[in-house]
C-alpha positions as CSV (number, residue, x, y, z in Angstrom):
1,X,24.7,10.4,-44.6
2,X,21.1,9.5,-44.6
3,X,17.9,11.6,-43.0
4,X,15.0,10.4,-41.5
5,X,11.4,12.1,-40.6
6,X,10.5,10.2,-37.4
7,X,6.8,8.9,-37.5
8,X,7.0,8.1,-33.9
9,X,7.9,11.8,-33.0
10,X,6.5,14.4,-35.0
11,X,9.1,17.1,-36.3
12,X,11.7,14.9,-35.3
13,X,14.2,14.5,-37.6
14,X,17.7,12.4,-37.4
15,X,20.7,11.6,-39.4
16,X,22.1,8.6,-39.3
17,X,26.2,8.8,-40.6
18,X,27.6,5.7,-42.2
19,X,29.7,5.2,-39.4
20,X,29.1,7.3,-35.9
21,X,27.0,8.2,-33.7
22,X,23.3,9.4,-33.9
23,X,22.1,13.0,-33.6
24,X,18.7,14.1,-33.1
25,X,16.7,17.7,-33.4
26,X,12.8,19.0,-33.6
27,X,13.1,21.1,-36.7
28,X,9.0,21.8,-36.6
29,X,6.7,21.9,-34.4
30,X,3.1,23.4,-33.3
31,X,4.5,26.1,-31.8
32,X,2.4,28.9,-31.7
33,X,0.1,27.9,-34.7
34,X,-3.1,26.3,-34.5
35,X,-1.3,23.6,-36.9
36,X,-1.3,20.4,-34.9
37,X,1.7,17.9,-35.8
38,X,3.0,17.6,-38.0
39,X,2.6,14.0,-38.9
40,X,4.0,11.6,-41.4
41,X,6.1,14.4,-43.7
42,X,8.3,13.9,-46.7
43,X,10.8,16.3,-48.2
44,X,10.2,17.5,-52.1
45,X,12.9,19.1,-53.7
46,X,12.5,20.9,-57.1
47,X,14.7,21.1,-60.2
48,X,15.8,24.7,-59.6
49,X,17.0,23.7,-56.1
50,X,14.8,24.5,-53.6
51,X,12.8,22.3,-50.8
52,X,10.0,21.7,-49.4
53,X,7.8,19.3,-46.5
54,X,4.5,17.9,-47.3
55,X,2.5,16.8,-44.1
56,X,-0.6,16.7,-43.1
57,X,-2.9,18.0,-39.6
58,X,-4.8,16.3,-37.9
59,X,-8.8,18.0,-38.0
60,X,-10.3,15.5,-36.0
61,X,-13.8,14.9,-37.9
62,X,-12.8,17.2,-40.5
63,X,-10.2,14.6,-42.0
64,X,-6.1,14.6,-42.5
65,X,-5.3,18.5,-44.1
66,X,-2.7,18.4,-46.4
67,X,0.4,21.0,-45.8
68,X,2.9,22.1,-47.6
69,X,5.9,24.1,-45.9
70,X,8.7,25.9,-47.1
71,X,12.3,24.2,-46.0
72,X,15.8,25.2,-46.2
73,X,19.1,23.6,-44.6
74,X,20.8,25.9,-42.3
75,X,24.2,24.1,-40.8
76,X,23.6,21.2,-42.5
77,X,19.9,21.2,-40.7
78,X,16.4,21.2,-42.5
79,X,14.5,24.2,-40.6
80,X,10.8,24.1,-41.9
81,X,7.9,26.9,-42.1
82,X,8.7,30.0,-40.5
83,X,11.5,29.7,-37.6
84,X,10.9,34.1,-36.5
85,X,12.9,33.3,-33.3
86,X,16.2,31.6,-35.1
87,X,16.0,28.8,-32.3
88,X,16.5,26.2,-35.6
89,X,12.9,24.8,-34.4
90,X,10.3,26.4,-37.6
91,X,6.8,26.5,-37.4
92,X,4.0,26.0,-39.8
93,X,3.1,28.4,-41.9
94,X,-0.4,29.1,-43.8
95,X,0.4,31.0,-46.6
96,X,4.0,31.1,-48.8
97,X,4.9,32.0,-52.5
98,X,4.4,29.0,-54.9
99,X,7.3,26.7,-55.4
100,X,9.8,27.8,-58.6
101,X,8.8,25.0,-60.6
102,X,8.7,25.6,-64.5
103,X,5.4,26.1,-66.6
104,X,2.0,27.2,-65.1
105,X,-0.7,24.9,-63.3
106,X,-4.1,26.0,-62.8
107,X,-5.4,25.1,-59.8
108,X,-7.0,21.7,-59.0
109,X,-9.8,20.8,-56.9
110,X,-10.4,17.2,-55.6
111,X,-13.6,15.4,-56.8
112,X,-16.8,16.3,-54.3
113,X,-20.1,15.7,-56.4
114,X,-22.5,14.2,-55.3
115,X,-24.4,13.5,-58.2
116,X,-24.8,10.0,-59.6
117,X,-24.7,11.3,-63.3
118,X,-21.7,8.7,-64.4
119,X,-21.9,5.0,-64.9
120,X,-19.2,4.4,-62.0
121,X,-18.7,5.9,-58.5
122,X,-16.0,8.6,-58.6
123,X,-12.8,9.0,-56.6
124,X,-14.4,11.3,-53.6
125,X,-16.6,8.1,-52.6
126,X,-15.6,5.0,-50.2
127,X,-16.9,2.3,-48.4
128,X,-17.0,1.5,-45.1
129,X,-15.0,-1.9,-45.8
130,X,-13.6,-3.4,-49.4
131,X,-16.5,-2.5,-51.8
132,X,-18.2,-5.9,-53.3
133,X,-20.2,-4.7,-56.7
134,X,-23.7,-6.2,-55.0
135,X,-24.1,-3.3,-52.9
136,X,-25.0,-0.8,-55.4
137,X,-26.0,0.0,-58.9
138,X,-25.9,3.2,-60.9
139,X,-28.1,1.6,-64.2
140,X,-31.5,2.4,-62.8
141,X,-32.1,6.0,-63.8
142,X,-29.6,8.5,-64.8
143,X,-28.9,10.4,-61.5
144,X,-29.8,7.8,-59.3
145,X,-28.0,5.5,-57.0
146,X,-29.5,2.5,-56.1
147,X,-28.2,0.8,-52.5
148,X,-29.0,-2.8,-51.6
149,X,-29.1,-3.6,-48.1
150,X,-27.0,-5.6,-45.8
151,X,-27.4,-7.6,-42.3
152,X,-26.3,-5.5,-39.3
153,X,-23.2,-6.5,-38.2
154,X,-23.2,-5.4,-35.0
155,X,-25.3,-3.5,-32.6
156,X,-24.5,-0.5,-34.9
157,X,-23.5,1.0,-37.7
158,X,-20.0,0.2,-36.7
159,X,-19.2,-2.8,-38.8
160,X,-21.6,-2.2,-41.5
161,X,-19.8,-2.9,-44.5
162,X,-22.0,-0.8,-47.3
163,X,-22.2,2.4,-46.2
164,X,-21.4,4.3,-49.1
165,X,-19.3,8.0,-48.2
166,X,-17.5,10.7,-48.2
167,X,-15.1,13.3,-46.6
168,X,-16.4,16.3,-44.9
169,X,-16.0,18.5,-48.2
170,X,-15.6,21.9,-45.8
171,X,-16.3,23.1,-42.1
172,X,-19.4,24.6,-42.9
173,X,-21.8,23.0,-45.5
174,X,-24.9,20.9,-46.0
175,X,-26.0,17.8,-47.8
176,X,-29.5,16.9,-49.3
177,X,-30.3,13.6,-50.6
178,X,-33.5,12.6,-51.9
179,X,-34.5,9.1,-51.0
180,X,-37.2,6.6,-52.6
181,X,-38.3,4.2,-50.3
182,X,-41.1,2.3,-52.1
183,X,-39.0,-0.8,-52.7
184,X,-37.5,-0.9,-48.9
185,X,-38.2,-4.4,-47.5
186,X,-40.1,-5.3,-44.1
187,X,-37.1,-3.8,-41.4
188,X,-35.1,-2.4,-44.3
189,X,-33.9,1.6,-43.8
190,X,-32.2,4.2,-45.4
191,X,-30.9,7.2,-44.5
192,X,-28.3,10.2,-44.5
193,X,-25.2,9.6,-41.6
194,X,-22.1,11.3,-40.6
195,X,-20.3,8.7,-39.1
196,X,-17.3,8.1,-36.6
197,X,-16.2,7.2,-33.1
198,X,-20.0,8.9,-32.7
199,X,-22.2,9.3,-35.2
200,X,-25.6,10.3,-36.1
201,X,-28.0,9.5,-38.7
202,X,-32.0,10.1,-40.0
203,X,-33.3,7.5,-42.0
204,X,-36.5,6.1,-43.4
205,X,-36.9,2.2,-42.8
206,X,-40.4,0.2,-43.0
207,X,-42.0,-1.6,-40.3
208,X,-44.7,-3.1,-39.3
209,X,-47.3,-0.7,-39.5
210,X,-45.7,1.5,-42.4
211,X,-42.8,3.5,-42.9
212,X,-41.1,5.8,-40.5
213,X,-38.5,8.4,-40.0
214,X,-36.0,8.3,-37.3
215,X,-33.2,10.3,-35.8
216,X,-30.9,8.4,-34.0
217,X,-27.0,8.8,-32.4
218,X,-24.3,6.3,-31.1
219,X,-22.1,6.9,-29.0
220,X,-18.3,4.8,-28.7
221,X,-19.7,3.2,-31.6
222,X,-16.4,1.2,-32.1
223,X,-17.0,-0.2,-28.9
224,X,-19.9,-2.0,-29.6
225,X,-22.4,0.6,-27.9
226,X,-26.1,0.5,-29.3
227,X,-27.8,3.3,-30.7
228,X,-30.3,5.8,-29.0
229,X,-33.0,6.8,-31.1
230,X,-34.0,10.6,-30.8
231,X,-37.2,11.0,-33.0
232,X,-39.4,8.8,-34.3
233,X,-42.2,9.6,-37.1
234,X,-44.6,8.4,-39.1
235,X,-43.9,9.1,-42.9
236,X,-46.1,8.2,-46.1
237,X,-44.3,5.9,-48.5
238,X,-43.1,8.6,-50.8
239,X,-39.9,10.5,-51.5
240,X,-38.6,12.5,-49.0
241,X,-36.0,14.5,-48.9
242,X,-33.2,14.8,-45.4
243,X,-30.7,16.7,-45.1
244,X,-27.8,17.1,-42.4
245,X,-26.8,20.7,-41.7
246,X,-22.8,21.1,-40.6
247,X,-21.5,24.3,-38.1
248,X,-18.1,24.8,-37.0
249,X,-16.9,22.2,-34.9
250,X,-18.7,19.0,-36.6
251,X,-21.6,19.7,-35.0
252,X,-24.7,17.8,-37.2
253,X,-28.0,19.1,-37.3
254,X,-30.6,16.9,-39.1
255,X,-33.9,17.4,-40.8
């Protein structure tokens, strides 16, 4: 007898017999969490026995959350989470014991820095598209990232293949880069984005009568939609520092 998590149907899981017919039960859902999915699950068992579901939610902006949910079989049914009712359907829960797992493992935190102090790019950066080693280099200066530029794919940012970033790290923070724009080229820019289906972005560039600072947003980016610029300033040709300010929601505030 063989399980399956359906993909197609979140929670859904089936068991297929060797010969027979097919059964089919939700054994999680949403319920009344605020814990949408789940999606795309897997069943962990431990050495002593027990069992568990990893899955992630869905957070919109915010990234794929990573879950993990106590499970038990009950009549030769998995029942996940927390099922208070006894209706065989569980739901997510937020907080649980640790697995029973031998030893001790302090706690790990994913790489977030944001400082260029290594000679390679760590784990918590990405590309927009499959990195090619032209668009940066980290030999300049210790702490410094330098970004070559590339030709604008599309009316946007959309298809821009070197934009160099990250996950949102939390629901509330904020990021400060500094930015040196002496060596930008004539209609060359720079900037700080938070990009998606929307996205926003300020950024330095150089024109034809100096440099300049503008605050721009797309919207349906992925569907070829141009970009609206906000602000527009003059700037002098010297460091500058911007910095995008995140609130609950995703909401962006630049400066």
């Amino acid at each position: 007898m063989v399980g399956h998590f359906c993909r197609a149907n979140p929670g859904l899981f089936w068991v297929v017999p060797k010969f027979g017919s097919y059964e089919s039960r939700i054994v999680l859902d949403q319920g009344k969490t605020d814990i949408n999915g789940p999606h795309q699950g897997a069943w962990v068992d431990t050495p002593s026995g027990e069992s568990w579901f990893i899955h992630f939610q869905d957070r919109g902006a915010y990234g794929r959350i990573i879950h993990l949910q106590p499970m038990q079989w009950i009549s030769d049914w998995p029942v996940i989470g927390a099922d208070s009712d006894g209706n065989g359907r569980g739901e997510p829960v937020t907080s649980f014991r640790f697995p029973d797992i031998p030893g001790r493992y302090p706690v790990k935190k994913p790489q977030a820095s944001d400082e260029f102090g290594q000679k390679w790019l760590g784990l918590q950066w990405q590309w927009n598209a499959n990195p090619q080693p032209s668009w940066w280099s980290l030999s300049a200066r210790p702490g410094v990232i330098r970004l070559f530029p590339g030709d604008l794919v599309s009316g946007n940012l959309w298809d821009m293949p070197n934009l160099l970033m990250q996950k949102f790290p939390a629901e509330l923070f904020t990021a400060t880069a500094l930015f040196d724009p002496a060596s930008l080229s004539e209609g060359n820019q720079a900037g700080l984005l938070a990009m998606g289906l929307d996205y926003a972005c300020a950024a330095i560039r150089k024109n034809g009568v100096g440099w300049q600072i503008r605050v721009a947003t797309c919207r349906n980016a992925d569907q070829g939609t141009p970009e609206t610029t906000e602000e527009e300033t003059s700037a002098a040709p010297n460091r500058v520092h911007l910095r995008v300010s995140v609130t609950a929601g995703a909401s962006c505030r630049f400066s």
